[in-house]
BAFI-3210 file (N, C-alpha, C; in Angstrom, 3 decimals, decimal comma, padded with zeros to 6 digits):
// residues 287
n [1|2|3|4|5|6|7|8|9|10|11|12|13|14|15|16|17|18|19|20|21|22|23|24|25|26|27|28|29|30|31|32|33|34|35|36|37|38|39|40|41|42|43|44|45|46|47|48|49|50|51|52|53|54|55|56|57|58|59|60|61|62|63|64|65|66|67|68|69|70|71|72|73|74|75|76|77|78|79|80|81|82|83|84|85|86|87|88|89|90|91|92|93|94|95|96|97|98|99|100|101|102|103|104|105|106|107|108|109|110|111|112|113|114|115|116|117|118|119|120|121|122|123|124|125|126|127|128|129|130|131|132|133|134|135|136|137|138|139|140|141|142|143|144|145|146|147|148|149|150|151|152|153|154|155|156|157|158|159|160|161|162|163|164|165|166|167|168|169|170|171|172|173|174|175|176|177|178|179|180|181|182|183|184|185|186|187|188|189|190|191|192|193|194|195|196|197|198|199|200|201|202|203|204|205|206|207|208|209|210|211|212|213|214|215|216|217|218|219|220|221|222|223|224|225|226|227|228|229|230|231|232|233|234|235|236|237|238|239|240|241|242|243|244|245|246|247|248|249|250|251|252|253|254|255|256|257|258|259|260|261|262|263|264|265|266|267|268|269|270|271|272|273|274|275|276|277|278|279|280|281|282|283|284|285|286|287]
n.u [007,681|010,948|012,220|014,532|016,409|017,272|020,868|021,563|019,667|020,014|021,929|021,546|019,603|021,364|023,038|021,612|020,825|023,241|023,733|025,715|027,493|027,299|029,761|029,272|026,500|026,879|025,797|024,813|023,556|021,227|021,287|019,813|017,814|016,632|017,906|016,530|013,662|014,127|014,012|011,391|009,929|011,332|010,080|007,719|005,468|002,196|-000,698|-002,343|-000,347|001,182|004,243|007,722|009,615|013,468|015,688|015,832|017,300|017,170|014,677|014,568|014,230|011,900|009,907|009,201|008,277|005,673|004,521|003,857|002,670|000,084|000,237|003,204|005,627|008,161|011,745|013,471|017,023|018,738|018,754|019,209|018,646|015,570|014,047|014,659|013,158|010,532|010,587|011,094|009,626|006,624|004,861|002,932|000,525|000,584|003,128|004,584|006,771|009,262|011,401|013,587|015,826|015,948|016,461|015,222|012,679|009,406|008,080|006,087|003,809|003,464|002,494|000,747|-001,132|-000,529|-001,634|-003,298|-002,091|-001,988|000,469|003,559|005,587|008,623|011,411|014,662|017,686|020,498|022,489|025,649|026,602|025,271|023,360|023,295|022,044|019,455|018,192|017,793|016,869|014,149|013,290|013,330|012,134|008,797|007,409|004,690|005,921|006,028|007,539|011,171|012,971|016,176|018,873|022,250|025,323|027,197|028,634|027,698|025,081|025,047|026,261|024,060|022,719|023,695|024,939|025,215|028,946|029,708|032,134|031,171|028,826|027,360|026,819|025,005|024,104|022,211|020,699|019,239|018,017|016,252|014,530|013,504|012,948|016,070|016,542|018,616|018,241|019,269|022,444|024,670|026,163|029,192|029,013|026,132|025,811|026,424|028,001|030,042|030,315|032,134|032,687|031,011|027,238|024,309|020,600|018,698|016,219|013,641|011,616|009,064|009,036|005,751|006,136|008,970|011,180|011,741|011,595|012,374|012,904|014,303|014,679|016,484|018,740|019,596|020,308|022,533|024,358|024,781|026,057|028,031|029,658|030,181|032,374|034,676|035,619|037,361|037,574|036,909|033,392|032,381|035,204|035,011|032,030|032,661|034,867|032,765|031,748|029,566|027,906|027,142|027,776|030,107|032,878|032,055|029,305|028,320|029,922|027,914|025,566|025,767|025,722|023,680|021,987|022,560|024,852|028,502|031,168|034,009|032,591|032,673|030,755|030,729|029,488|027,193|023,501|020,495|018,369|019,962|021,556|018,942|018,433|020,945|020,286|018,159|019,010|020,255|019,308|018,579|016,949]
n.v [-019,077|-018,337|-014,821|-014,159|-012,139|-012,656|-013,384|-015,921|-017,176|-016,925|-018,438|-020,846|-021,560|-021,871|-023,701|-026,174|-026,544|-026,754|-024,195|-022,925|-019,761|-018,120|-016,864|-015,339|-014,646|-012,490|-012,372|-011,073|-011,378|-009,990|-009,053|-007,448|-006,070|-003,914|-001,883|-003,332|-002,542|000,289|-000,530|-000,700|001,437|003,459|002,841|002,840|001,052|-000,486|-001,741|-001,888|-002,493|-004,039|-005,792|-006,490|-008,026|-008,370|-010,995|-012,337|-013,969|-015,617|-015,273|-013,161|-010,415|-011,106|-011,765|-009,028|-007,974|-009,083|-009,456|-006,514|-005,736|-006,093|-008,084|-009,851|-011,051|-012,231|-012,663|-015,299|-015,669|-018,510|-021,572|-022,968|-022,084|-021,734|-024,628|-023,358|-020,957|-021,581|-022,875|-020,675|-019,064|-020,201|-019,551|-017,853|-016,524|-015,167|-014,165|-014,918|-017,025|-016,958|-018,723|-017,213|-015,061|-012,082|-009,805|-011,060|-011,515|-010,986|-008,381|-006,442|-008,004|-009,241|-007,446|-006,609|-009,107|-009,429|-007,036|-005,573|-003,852|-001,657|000,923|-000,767|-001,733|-001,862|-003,628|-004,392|-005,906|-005,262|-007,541|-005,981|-006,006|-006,175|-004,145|-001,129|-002,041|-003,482|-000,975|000,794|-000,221|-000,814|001,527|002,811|001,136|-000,006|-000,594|-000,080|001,587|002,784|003,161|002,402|000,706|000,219|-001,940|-000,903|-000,563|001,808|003,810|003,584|004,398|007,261|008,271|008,582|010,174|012,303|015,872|018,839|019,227|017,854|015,223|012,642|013,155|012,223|010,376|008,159|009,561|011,376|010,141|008,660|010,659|011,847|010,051|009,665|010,987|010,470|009,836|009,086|006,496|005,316|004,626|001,713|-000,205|-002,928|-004,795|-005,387|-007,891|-011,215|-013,062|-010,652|-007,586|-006,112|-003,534|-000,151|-000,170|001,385|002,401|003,255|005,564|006,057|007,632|007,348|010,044|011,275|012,529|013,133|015,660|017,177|018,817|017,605|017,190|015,402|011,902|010,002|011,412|013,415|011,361|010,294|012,574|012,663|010,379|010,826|013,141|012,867|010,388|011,895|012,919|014,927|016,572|019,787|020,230|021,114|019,567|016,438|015,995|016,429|014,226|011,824|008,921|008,156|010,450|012,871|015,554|018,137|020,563|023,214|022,960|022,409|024,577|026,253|025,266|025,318|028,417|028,562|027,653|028,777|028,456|028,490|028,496|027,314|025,230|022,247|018,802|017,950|020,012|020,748|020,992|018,804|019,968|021,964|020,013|018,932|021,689|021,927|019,806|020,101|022,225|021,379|019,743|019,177|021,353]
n.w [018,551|019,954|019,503|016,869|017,321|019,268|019,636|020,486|020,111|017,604|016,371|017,775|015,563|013,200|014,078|014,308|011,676|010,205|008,892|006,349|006,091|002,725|000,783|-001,837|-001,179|-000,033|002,995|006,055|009,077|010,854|014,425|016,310|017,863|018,528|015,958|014,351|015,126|014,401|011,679|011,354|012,104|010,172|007,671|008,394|009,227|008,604|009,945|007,505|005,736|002,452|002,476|000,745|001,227|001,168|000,658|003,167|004,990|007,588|008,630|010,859|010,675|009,218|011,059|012,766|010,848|009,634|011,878|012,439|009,457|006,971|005,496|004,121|001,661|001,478|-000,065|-001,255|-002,039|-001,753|-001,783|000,470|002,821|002,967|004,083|006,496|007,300|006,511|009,132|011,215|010,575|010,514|012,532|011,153|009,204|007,774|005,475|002,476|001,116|-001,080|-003,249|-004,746|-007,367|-006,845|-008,742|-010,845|-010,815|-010,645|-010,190|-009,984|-010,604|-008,388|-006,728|-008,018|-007,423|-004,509|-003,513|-005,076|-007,131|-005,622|-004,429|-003,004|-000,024|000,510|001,464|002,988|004,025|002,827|000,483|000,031|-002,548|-004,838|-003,856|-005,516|-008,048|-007,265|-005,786|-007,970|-009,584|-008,967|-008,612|-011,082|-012,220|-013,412|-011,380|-008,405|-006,276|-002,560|-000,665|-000,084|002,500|003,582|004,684|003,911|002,787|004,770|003,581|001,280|001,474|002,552|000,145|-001,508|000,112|-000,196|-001,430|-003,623|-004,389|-002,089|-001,294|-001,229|-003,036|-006,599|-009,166|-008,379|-006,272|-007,876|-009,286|-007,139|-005,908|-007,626|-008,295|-005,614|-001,910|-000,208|003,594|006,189|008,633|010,436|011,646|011,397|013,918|013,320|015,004|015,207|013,402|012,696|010,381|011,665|009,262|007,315|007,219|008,109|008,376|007,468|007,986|005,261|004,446|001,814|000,343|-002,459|-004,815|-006,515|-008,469|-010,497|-008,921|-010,528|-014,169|-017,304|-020,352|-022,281|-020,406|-020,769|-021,892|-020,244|-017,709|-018,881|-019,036|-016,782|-015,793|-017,565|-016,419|-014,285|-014,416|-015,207|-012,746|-012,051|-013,833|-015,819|-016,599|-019,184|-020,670|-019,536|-020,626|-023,419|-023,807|-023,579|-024,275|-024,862|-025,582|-028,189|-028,515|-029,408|-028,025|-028,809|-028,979|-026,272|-024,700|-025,838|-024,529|-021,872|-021,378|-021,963|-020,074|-018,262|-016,544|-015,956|-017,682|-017,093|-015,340|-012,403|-013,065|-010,139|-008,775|-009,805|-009,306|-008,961|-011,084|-012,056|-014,308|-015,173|-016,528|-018,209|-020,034|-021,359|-022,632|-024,475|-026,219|-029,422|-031,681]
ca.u [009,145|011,564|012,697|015,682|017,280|018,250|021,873|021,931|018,957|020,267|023,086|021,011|019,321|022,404|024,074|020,691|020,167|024,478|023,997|027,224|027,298|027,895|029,909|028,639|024,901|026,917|025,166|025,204|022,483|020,999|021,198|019,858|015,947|016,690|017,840|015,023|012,630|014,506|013,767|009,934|009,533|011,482|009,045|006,000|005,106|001,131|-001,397|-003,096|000,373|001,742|005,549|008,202|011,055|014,206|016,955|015,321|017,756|016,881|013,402|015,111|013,105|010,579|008,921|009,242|007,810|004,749|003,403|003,963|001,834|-000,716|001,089|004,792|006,319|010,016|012,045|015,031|017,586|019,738|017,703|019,257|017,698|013,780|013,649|015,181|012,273|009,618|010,234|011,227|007,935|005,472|003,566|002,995|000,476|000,545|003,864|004,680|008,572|010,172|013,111|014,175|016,450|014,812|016,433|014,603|011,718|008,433|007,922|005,364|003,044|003,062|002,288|-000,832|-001,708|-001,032|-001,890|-004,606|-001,321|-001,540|002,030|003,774|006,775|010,083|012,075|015,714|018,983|020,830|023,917|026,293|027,730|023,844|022,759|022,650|021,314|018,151|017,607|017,530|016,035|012,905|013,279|013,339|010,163|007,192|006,564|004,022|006,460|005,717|008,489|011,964|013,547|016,972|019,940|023,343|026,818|027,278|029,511|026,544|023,663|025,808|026,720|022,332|021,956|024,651|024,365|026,805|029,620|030,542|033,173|029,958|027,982|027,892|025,790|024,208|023,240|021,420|019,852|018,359|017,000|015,529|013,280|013,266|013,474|016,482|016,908|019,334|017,229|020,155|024,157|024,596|028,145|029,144|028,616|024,603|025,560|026,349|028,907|030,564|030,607|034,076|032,529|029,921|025,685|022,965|019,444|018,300|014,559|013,724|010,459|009,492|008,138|004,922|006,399|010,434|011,277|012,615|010,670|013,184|012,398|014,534|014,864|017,861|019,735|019,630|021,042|024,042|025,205|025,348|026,996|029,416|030,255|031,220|032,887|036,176|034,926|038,097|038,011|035,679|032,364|032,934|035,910|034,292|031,209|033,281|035,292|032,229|031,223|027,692|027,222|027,451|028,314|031,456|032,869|031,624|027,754|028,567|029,953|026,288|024,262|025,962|025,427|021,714|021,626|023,755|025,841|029,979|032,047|034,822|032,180|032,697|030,039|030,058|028,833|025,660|022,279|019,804|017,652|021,131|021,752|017,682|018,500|021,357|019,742|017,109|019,405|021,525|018,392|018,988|015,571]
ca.v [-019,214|-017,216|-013,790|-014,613|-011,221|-013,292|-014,000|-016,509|-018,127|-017,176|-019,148|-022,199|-021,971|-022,132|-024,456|-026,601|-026,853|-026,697|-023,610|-021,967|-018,678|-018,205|-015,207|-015,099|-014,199|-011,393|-012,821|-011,011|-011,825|-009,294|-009,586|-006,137|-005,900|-002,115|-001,615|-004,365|-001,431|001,094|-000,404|-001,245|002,802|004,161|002,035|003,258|000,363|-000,560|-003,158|-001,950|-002,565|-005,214|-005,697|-007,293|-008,147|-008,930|-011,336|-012,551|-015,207|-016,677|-014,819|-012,164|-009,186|-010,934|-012,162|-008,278|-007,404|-009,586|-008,859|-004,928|-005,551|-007,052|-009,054|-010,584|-012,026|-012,839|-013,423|-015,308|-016,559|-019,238|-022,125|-023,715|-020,956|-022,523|-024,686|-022,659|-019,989|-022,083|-022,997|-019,966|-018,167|-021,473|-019,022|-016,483|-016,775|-013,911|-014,287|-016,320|-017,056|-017,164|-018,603|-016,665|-014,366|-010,676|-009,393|-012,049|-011,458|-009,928|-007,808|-005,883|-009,050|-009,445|-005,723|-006,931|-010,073|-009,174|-005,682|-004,657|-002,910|-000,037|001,139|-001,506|-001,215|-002,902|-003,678|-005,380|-005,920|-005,919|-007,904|-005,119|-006,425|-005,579|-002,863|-000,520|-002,668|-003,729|000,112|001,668|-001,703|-000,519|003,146|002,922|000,400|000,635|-001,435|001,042|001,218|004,009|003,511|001,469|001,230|-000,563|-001,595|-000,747|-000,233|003,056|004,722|003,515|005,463|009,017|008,709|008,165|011,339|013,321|017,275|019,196|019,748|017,104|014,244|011,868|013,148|011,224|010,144|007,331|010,835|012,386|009,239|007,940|012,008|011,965|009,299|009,623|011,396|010,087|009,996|007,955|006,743|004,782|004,269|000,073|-001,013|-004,287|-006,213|-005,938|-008,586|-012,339|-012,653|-009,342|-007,286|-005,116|-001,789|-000,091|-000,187|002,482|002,428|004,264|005,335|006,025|007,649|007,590|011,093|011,214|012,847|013,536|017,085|018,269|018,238|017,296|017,067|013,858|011,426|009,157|012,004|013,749|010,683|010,306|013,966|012,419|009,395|011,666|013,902|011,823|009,402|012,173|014,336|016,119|017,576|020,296|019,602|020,436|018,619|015,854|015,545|016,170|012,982|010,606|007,826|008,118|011,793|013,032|017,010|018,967|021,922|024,779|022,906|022,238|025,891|027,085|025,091|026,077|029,662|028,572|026,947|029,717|028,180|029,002|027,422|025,984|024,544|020,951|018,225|017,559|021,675|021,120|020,586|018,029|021,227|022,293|019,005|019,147|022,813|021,692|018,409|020,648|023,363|020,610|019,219|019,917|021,520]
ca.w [018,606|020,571|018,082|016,457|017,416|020,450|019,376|020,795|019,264|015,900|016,797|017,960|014,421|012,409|014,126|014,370|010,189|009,430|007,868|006,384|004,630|001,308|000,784|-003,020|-000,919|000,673|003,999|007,349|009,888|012,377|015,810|017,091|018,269|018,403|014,968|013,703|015,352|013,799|010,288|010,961|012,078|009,092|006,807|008,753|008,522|009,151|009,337|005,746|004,410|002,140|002,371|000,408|001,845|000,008|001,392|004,616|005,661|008,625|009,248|011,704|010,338|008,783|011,846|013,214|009,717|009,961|013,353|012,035|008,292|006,841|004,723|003,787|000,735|001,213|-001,470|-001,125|-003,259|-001,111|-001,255|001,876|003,781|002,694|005,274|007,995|006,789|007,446|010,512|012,033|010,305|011,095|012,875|010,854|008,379|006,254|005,088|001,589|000,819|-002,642|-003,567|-006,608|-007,648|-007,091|-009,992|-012,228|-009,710|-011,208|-008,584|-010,408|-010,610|-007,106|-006,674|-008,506|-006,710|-003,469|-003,448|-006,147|-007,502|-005,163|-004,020|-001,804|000,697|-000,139|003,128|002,918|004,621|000,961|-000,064|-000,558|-003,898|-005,139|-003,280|-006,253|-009,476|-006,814|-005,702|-009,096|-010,769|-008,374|-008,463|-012,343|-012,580|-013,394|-009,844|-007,361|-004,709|-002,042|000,201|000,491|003,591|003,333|005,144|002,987|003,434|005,252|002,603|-000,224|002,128|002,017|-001,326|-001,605|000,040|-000,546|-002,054|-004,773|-004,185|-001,344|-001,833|-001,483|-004,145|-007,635|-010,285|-007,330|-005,516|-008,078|-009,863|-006,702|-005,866|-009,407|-007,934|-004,041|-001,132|000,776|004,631|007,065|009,946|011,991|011,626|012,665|013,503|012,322|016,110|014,857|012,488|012,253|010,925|011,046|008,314|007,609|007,030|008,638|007,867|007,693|007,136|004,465|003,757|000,422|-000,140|-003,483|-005,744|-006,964|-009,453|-010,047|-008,690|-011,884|-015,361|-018,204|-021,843|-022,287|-019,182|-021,267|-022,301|-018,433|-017,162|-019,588|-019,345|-015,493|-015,925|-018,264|-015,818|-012,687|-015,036|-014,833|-012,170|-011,892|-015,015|-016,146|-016,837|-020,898|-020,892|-019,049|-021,610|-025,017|-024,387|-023,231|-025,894|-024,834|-025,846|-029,561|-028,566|-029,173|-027,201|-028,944|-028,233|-025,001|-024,277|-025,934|-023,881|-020,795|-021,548|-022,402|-018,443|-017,114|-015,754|-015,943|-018,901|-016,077|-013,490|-012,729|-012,653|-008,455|-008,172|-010,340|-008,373|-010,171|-011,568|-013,218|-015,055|-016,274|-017,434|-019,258|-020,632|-022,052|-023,546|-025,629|-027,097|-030,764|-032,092]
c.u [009,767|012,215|014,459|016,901|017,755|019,642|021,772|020,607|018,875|021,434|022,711|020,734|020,487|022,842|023,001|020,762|021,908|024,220|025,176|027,058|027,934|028,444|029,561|027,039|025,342|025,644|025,500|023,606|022,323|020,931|020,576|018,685|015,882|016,490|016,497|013,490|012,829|013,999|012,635|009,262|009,970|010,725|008,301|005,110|003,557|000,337|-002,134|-001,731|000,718|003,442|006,521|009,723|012,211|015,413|016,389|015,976|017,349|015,050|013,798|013,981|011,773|009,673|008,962|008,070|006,129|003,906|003,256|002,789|000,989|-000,699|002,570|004,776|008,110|010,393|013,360|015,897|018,766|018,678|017,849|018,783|016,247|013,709|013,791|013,755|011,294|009,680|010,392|009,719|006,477|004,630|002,890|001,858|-000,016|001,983|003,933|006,039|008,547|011,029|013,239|015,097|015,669|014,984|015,753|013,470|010,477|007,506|006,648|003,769|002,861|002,429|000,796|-001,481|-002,046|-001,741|-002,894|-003,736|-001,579|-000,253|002,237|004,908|007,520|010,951|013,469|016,696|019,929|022,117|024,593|026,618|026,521|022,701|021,807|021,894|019,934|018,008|016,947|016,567|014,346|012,442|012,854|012,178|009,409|006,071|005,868|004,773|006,167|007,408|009,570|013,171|014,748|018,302|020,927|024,435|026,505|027,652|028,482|024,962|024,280|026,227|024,970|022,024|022,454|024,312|025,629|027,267|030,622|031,539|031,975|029,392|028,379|026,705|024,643|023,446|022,177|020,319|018,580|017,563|016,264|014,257|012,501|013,494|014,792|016,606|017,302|018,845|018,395|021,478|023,846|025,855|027,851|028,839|027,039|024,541|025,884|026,618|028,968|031,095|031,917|033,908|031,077|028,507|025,133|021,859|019,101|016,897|014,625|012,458|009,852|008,328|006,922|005,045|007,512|010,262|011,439|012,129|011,793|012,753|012,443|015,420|016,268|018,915|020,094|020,526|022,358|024,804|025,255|026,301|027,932|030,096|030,458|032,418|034,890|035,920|035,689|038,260|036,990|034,579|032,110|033,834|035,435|032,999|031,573|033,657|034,251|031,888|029,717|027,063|028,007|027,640|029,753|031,718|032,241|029,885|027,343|029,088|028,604|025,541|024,533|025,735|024,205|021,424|021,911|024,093|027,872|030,401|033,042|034,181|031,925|031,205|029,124|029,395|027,458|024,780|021,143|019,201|018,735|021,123|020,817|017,787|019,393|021,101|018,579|017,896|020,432|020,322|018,644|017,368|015,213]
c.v [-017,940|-016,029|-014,353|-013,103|-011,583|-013,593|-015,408|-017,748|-017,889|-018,468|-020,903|-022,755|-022,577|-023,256|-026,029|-027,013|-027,020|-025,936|-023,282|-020,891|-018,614|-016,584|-014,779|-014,391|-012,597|-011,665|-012,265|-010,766|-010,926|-009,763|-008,690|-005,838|-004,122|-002,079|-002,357|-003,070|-000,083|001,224|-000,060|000,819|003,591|003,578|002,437|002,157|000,066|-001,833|-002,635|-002,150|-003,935|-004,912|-007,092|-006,975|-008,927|-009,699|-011,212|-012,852|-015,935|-015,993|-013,363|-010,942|-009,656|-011,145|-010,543|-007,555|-008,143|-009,762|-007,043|-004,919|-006,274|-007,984|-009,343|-011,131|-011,582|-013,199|-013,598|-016,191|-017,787|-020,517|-023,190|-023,036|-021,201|-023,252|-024,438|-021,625|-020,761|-022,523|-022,022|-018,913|-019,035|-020,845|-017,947|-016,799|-015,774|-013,767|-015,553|-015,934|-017,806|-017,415|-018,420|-015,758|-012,876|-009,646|-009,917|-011,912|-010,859|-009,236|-006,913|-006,909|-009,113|-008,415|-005,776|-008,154|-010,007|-008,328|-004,691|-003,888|-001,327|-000,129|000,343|-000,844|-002,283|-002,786|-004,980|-005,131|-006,365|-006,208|-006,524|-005,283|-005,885|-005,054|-001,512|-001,048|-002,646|-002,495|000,949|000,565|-001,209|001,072|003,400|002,303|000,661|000,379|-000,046|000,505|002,478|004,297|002,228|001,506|-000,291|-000,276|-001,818|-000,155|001,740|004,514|004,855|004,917|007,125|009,296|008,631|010,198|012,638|014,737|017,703|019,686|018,986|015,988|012,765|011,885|012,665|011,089|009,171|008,333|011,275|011,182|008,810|009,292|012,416|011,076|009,282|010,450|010,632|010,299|008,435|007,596|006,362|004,308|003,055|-000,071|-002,552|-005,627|-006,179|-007,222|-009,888|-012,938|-011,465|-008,939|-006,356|-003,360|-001,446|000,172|000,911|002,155|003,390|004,364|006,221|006,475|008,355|008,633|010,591|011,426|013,411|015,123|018,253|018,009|018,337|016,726|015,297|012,971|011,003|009,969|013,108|012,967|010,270|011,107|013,373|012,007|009,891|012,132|013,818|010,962|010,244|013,190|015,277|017,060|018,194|019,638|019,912|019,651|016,786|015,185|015,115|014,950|011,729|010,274|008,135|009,656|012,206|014,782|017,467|020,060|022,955|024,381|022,860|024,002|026,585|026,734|025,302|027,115|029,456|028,460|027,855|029,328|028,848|027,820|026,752|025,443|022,918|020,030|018,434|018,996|021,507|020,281|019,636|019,028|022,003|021,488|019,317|020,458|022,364|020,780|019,396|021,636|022,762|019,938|020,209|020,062|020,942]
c.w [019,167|019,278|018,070|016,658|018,270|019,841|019,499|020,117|017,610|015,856|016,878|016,253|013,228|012,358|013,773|012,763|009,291|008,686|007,761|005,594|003,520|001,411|-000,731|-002,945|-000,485|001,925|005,367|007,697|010,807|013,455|016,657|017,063|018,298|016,845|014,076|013,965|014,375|012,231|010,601|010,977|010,986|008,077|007,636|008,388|008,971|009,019|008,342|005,304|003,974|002,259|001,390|000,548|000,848|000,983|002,880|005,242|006,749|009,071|010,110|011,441|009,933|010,008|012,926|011,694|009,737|011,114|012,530|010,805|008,203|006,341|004,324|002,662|001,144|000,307|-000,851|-001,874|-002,928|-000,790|000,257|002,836|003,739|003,655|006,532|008,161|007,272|008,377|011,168|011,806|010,323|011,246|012,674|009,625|006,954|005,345|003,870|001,529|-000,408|-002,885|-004,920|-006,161|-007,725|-008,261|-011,000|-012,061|-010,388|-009,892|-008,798|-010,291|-009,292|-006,348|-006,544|-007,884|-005,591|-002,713|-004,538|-007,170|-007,203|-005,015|-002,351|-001,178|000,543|001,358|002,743|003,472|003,088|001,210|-000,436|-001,804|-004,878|-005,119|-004,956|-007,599|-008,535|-006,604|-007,056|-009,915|-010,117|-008,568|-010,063|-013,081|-012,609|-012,120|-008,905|-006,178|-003,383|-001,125|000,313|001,902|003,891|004,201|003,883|003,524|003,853|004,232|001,444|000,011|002,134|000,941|-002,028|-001,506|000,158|-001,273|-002,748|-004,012|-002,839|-001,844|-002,241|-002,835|-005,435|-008,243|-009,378|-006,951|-006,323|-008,923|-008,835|-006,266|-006,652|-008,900|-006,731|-003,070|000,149|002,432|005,355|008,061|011,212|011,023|012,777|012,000|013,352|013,655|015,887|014,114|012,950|011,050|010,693|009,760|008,300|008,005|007,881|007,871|007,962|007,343|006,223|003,844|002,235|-000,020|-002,086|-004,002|-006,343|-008,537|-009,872|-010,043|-009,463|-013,168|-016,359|-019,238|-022,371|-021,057|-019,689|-020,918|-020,671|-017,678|-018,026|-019,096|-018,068|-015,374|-016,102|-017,134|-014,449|-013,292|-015,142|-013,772|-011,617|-013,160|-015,423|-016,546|-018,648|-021,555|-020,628|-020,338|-023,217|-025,195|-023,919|-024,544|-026,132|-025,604|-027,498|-029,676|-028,846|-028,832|-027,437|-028,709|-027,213|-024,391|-024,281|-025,177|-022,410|-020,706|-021,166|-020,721|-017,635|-015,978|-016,222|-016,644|-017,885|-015,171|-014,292|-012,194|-011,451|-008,313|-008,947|-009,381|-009,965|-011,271|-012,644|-014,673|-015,571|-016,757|-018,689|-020,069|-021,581|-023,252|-024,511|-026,285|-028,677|-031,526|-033,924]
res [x|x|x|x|x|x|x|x|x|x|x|x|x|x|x|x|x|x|x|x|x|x|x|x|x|x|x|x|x|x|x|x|x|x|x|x|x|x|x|x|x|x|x|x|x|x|x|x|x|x|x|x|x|x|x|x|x|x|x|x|x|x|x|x|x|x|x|x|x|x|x|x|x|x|x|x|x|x|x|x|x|x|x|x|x|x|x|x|x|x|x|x|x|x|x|x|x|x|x|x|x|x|x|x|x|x|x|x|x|x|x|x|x|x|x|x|x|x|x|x|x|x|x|x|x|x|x|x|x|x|x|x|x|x|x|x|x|x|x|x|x|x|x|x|x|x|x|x|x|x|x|x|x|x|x|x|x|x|x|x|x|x|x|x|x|x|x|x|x|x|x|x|x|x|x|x|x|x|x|x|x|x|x|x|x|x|x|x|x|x|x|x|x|x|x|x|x|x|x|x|x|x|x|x|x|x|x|x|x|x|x|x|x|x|x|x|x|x|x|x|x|x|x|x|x|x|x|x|x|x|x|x|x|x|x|x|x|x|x|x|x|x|x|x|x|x|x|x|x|x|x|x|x|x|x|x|x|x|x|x|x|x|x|x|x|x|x|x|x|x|x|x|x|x|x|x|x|x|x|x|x|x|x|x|x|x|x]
***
């Protein structure tokens, strides 16, 4: 079959099966044999690898993804898209397609079936609306992932790999650096898509630590004092922690364990580096 990055034979397909998009899938369709290259090289991708692709829709990547690996699973959760899928991947036969929900998804199981449960590669064009629950839902698993290489809203991928102290940076920044190395491989405007999307795309690779960069006593309590302290991030970073629900400190423990971190009693949140936060996460541990 001709590649579906043809426009114009995405176009045929559509019109061919009456698809319509759902905007509940958050659904936009590539059209761009460049950027489609763009992903398969920021995934490195190889023939020893397995891949699992999330949100296929029409095949578009996967049939760029399956000449590239050694294997495919698709997962997709629109089931009027199943038989558009097999026919456009007919000739492919390393590829299996799922219609589920990838949050419900045991992605770990497949890890192990298809892959011996070495570390697979995760590859998706993501619904914006659930960009971050699926990144961190993987990043946070126990799934062997080595590498995800994802398209996401533009504004979501700089707030990914953002550093202290920019307008970007945020609790997203330092959660997904806790797990990954970020880098942007390509900025895609919205005529790559089908239909057009409003805002603009990036790819974003995602390679994930062997082991997080920063050793911290308690992982929970690390990521609270985060949460906390984006949650007003104009207001000091003791002010900031005293009034969160999640945290059980009051100022004068919060002044001590800043001392302990040395850091400065008025510095706010966005100025701490991850290595900060795990100092102070360590120096509020109550012995």
């Amino acid at each position: 079959m001709e590649k579906l990055s043809n426009p114009q034979k995405t176009i045929e397909v559509i019109q061919k099966y009456s698809f319509y998009f759902q905007k509940k899938f958050g659904q936009n369709f590539l059209i761009d044999a460049h950027v489609l290259d763009k992903i398969i090289a920021a995934a490195e991708i190889t023939k020893d690898d397995f891949v699992l692709e999330i949100g296929p829709g029409i095949g578009t990547m996967t049939q760029y993804l399956a000449e590239a690996a050694r294997e495919v699973t698709a997962v997709e959760i629109d089931r009027n898209l199943i038989p558009i899928l097999h026919e456009t991947l007919a000739e492919y036969d390393n590829v299996t397609i799922l219609n589920q929900d990838v949050l419900k998804t045991d992605i770990a199981a497949i890890a192990r079936e298809k892959n011996g449960g070495r570390p697979i590669k995760v590859v998706a064009n993501l619904p914006y609306y659930i960009t971050t629950p699926i990144i961190m839902g993987l990043l946070e698993s126990q799934v062997p992932v080595d590498c995800i290489a994802v398209m996401v809203q533009k504004e979501v991928a700089q707030r990914m790999q953002a550093g202290p102290g920019t307008k970007d940076y945020g609790a997203l920044s330092l959660a997904v650096q806790y797990y990954a190395e970020p880098y942007i491989a390509a900025n895609v405007p919205p005529n790559c898509f089908i239909p057009r999307p409003n805002v603009g795309s990036a790819v974003i690779r995602l390679t994930r630590y062997q082991e997080p960069p920063v050793k911290v006593k308690d992982e929970k309590l690390l990521f609270a004092l985060i949460r906390a302290s984006f949650n007003q991030r104009r207001k000091t970073l003791v002010n900031g922690l005293k009034n969160s629900s999640e945290l059980p400190y009051g100022k004068e423990e919060l002044l001590s364990a800043l001392e302990k971190a040395g850091l400065p009693e008025n510095i706010r949140g966005e100025a701490l580096t991850l290595e900060q936060f795990a100092q102070l996460a360590d120096a509020l541990i109550r012995e």
